[in-house]
PyMOL commands that place a pseudoatom at each C-alpha (Angstrom):
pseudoatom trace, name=CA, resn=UNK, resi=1, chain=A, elem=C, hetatm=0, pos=[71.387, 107.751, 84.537]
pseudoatom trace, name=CA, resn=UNK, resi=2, chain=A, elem=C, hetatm=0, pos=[68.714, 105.035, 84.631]
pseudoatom trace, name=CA, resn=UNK, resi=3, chain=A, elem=C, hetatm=0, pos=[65.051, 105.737, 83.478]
pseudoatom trace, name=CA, resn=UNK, resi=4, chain=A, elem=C, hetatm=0, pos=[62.482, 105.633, 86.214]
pseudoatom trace, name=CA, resn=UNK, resi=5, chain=A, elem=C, hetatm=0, pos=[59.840, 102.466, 85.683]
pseudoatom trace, name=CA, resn=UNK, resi=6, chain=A, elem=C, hetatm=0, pos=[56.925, 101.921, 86.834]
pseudoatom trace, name=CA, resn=UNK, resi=7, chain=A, elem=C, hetatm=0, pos=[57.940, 99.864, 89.813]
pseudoatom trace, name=CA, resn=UNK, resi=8, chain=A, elem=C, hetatm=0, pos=[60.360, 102.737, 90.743]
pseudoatom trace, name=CA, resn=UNK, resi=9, chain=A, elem=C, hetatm=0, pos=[57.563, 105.274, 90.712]
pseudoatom trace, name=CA, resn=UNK, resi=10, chain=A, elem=C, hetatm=0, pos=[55.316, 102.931, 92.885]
pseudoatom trace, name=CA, resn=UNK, resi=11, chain=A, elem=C, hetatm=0, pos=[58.056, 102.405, 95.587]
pseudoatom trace, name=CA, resn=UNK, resi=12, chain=A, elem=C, hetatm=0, pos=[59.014, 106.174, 95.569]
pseudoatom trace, name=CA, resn=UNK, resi=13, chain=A, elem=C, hetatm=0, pos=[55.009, 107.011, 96.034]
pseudoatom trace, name=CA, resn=UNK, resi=14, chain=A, elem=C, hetatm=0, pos=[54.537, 104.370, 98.603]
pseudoatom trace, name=CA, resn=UNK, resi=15, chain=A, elem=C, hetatm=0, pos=[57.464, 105.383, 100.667]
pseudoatom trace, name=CA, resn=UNK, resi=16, chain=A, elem=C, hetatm=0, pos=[55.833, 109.052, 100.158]
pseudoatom trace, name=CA, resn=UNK, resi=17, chain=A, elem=C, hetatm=0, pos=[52.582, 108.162, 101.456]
pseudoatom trace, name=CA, resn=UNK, resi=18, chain=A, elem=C, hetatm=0, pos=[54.276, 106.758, 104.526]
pseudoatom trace, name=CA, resn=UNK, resi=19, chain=A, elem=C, hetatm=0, pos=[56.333, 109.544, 105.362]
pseudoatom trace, name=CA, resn=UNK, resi=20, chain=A, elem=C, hetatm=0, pos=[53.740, 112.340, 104.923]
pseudoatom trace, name=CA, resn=UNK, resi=21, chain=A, elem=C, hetatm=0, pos=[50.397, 110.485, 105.301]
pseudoatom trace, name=CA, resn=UNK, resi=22, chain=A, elem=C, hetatm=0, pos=[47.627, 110.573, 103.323]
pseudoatom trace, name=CA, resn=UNK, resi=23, chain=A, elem=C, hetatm=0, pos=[45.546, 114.195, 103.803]
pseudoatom trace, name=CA, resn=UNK, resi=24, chain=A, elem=C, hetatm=0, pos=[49.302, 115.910, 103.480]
pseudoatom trace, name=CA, resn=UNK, resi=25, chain=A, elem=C, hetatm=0, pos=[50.253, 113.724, 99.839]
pseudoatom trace, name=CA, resn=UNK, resi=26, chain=A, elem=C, hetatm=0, pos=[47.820, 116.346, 97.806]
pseudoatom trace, name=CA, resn=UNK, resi=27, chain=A, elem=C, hetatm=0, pos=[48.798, 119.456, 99.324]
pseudoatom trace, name=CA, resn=UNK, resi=28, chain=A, elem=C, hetatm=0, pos=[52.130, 118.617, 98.816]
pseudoatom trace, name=CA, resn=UNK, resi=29, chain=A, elem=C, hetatm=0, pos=[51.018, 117.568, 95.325]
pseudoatom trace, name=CA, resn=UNK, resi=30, chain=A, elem=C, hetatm=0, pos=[49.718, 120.876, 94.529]
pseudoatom trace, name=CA, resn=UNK, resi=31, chain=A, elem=C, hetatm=0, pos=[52.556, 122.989, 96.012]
pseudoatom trace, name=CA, resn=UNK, resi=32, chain=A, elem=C, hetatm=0, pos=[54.928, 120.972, 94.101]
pseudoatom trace, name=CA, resn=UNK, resi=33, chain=A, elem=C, hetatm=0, pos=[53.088, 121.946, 90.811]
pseudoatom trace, name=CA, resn=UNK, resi=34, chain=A, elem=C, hetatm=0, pos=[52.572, 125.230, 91.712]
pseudoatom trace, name=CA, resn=UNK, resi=35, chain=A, elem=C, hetatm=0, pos=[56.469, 125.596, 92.174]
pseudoatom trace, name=CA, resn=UNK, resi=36, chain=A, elem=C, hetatm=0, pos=[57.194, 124.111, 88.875]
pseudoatom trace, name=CA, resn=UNK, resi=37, chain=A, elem=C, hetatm=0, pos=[54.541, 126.026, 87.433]
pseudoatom trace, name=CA, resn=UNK, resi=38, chain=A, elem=C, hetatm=0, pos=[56.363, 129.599, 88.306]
pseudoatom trace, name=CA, resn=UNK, resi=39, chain=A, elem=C, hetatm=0, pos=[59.372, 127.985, 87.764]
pseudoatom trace, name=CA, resn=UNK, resi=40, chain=A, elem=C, hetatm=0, pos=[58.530, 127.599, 83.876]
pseudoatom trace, name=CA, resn=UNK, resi=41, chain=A, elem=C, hetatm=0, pos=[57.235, 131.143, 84.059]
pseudoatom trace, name=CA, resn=UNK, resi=42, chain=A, elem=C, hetatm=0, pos=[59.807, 132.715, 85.210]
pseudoatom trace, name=CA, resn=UNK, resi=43, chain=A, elem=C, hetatm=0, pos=[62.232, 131.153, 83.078]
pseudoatom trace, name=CA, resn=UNK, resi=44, chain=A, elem=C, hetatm=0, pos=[60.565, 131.822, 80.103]
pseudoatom trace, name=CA, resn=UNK, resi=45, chain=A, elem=C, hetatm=0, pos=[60.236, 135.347, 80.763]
pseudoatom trace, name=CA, resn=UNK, resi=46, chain=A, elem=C, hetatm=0, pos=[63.738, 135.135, 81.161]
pseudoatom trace, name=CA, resn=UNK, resi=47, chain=A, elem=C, hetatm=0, pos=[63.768, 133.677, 77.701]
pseudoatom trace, name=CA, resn=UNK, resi=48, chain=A, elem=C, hetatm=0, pos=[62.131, 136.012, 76.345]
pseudoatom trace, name=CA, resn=UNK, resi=49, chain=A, elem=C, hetatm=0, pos=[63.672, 139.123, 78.107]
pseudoatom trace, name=CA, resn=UNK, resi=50, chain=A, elem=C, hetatm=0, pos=[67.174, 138.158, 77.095]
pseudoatom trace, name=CA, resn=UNK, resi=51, chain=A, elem=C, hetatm=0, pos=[66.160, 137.099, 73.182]
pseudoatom trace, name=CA, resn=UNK, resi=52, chain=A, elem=C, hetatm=0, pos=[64.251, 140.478, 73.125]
pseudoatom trace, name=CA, resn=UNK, resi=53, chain=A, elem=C, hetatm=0, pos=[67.091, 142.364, 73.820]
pseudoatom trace, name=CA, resn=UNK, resi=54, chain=A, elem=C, hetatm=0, pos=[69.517, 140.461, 71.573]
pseudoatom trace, name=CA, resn=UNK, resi=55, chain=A, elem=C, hetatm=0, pos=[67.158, 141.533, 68.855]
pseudoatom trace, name=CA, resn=UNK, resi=56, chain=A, elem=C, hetatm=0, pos=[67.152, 145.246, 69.639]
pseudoatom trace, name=CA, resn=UNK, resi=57, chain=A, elem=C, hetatm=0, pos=[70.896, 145.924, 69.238]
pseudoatom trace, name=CA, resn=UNK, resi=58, chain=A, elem=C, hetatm=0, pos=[70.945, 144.258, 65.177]
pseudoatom trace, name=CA, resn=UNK, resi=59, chain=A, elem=C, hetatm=0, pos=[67.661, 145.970, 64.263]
pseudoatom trace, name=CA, resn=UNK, resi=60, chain=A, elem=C, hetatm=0, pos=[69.132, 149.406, 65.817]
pseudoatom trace, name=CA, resn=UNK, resi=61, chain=A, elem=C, hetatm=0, pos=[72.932, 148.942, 63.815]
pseudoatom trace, name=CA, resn=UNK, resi=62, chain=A, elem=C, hetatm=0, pos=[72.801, 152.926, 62.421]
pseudoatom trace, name=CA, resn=UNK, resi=63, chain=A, elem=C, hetatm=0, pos=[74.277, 155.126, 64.719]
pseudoatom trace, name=CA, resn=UNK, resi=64, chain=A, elem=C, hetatm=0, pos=[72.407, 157.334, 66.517]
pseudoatom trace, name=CA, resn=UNK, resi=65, chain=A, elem=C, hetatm=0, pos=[72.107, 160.984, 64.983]
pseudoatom trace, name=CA, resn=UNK, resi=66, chain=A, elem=C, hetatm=0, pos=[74.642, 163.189, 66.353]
pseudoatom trace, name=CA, resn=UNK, resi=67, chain=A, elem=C, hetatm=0, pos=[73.318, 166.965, 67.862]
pseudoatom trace, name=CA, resn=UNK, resi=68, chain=A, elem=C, hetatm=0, pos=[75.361, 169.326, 67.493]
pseudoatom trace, name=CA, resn=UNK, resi=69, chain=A, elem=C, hetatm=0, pos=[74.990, 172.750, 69.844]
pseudoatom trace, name=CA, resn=UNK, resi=70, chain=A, elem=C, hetatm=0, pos=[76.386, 176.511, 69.073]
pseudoatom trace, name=CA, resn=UNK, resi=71, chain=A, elem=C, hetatm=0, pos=[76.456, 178.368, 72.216]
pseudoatom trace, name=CA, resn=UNK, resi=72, chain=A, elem=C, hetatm=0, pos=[77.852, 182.014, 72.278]
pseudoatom trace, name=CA, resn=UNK, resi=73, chain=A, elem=C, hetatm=0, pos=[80.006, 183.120, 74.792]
pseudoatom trace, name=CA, resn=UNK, resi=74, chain=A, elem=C, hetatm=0, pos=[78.912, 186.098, 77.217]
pseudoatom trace, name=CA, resn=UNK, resi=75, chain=A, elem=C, hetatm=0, pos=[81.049, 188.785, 77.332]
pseudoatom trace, name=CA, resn=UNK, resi=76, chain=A, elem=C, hetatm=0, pos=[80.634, 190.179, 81.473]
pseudoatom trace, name=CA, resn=UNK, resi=77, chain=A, elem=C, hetatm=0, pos=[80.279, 194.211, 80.813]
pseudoatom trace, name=CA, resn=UNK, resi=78, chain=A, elem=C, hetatm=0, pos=[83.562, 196.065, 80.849]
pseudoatom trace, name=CA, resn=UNK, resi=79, chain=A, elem=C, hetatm=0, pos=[83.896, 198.770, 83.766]
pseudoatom trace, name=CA, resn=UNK, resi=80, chain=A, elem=C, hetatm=0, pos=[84.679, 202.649, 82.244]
pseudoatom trace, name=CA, resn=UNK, resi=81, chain=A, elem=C, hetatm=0, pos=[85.803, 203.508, 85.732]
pseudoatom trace, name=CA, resn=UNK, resi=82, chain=A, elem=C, hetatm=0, pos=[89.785, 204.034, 85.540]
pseudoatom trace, name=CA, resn=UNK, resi=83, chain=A, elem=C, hetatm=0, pos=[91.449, 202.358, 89.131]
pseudoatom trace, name=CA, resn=UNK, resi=84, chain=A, elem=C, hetatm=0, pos=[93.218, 204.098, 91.275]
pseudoatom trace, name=CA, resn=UNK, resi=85, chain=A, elem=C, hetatm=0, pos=[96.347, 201.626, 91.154]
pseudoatom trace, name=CA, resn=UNK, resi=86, chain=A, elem=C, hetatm=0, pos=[96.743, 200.531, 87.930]
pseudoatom trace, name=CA, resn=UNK, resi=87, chain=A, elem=C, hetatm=0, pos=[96.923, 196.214, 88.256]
pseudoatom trace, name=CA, resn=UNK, resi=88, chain=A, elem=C, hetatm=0, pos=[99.878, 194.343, 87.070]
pseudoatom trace, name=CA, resn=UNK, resi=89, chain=A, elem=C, hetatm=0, pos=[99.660, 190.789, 86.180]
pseudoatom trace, name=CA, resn=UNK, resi=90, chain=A, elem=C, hetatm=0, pos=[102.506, 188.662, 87.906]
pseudoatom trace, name=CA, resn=UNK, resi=91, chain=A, elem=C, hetatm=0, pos=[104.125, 186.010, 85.574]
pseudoatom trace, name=CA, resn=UNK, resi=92, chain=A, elem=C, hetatm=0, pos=[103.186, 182.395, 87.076]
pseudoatom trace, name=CA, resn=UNK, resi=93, chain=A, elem=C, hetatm=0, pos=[106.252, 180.386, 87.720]
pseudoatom trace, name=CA, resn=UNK, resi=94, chain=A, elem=C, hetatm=0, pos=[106.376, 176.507, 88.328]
pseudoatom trace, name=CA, resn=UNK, resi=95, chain=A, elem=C, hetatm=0, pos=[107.851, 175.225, 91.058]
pseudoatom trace, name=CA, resn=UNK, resi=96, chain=A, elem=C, hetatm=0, pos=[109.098, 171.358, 91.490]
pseudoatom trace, name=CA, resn=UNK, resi=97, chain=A, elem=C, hetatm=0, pos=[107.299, 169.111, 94.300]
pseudoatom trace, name=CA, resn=UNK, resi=98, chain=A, elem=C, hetatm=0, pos=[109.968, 166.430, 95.974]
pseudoatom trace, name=CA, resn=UNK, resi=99, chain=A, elem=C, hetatm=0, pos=[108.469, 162.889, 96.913]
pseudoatom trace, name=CA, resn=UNK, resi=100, chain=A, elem=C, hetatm=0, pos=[108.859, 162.654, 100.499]
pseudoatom trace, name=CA, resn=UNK, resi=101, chain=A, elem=C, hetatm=0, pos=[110.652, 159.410, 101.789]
pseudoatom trace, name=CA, resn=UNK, resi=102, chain=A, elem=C, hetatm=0, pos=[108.262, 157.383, 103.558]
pseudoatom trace, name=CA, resn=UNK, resi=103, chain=A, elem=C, hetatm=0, pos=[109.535, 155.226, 106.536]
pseudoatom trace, name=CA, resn=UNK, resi=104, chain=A, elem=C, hetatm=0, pos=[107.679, 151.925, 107.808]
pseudoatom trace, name=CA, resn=UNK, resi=105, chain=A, elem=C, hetatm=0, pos=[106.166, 152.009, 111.320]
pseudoatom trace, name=CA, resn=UNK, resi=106, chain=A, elem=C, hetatm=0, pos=[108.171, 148.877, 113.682]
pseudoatom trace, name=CA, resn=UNK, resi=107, chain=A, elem=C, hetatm=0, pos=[105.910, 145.787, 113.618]
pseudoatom trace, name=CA, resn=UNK, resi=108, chain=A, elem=C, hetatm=0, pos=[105.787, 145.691, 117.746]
pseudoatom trace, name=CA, resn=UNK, resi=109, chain=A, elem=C, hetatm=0, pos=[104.239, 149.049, 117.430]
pseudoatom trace, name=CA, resn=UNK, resi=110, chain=A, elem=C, hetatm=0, pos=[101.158, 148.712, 115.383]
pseudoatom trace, name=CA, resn=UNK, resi=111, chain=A, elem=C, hetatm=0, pos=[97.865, 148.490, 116.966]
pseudoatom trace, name=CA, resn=UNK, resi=112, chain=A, elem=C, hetatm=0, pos=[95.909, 145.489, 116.851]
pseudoatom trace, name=CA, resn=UNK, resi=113, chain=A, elem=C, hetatm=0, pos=[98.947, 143.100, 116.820]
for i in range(1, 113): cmd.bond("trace and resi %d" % i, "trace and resi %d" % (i + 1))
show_as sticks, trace
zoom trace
């Protein structure tokens, strides 16, 4: 890409100053370098943000201290009171589940078509 000259620069602000007049040209200076202004900002923050947490993970490289937690189990209290009917556990017995065929609907049939 060729480097902008002087004579470049001159024809680019001419044709500027033609196109947005002369009380316009400095306020659209001044946005301009505003917006590249924030635009630097931002990007160094960015910078910044990303190299920042880069750094964390290598200065952080021991693992983390594992906690370890005893808990006791509680024991619900036992009735004394004998039932009437004495309760007899049933044996649990498995039982095989058959895949169902599954048939396609007829194209002409579908709504929406």
């Amino acid at each position: 890409m060729p480097n902008i000259g002087p004579a470049e620069l001159l024809v680019i602000l001419v044709i500027a100053l033609l196109v947005f007049g002369p009380k316009k040209l400095p306020e659209l200076g001044k946005s301009l370098g505003s917006g590249i202004r924030e635009f630097r900002r931002s990007t160094a923050g960015l910078k910044e943000e990303l190299e920042g947490s880069l750094r964390e993970p290598a200065a952080s490289s021991a693992p983390a201290p594992v906690q370890t937690v005893v808990a006791q189990a509680v024991v619900p209290p036992v009735a004394v009171a004998v039932p009437a009917q004495a309760v007899v556990p049933q044996p649990v017995t498995s039982q095989t589940v058959t895949p169902q065929p599954v048939t396609p609907a007829p194209r002409g049939d579908t709504p929406g078509s």
